[in-house]
C-alpha positions, 0 to 999 in steps of 0.5 A: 340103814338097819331094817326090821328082821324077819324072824319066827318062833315055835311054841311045840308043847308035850304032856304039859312041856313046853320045848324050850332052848337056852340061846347062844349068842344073839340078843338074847344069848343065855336066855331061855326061848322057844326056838326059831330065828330069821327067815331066809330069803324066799322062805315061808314063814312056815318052812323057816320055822321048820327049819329052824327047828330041826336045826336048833334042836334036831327035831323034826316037825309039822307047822301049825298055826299062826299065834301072833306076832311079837317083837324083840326092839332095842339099840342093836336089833329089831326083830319082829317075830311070827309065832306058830304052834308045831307038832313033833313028827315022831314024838320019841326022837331026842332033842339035841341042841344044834346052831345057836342053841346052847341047851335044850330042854322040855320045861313044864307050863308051871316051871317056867318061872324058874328059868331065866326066859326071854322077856314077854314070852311067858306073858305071850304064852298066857296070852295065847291061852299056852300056859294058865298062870304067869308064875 
């Protein structure tokens, strides 16, 4: 019997940039999404998210708060995803994609409708006060 999966996200924000990855493989494989993935036995929210991001994206961070809650339902998965802001360690390293990211880009607030993005999240960046406008 299949069960809810665990998962996290980060919204990591810079100069009007949103830290965004094009995914690999998963339910959302090609799609645009900030990172994050399954927490792992025994793992706080909180260290997943660091985790996740350092190896999607080689970047170091400090989590930050909690956001809100959102969720990737249909026929194969369910993923009930706990969204934080994080904060860069050292705001000159250089992404690089890493473990299920196949691209990694810093995409400004009013660019993303110009990426294919994973459905609900630039209605869930607006509702959380992340962007202003839902282009």
């Amino acid at each position: 019997m299949a069960h809810p999966q665990v998962c996290v996200g980060a919204v990591v924000v810079r100069d009007d940039q949103i830290l965004m990855i094009r995914r690999g493989r998963g339910p959302a494989q090609g799609k645009w999404s900030i990172p994050g993935g399954r927490v792992e036995f025994g793992e706080t929210l909180e260290e997943a998210v660091i985790r996740e991001l350092a190896e999607e994206t080689g970047l170091g961070v400090i989590c930050g708060s909690f956001l809100g809650i959102s969720q990737i339902i249909n026929e194969d998965v369910h993923m009930v995803i706990h969204d934080f802001t994080a904060e860069l360690e050292d705001e000159f390293d250089i992404a690089r994609p890493g473990d299920d990211a196949q691209e990694v880009r810093w995409v400004g607030v009013f660019e993303l409708g110009d990426y294919d993005v994973v459905d609900g999240l630039v209605e869930f960046l607006y509702d959380h006060g992340i962007v202003n406008i839902i282009s």
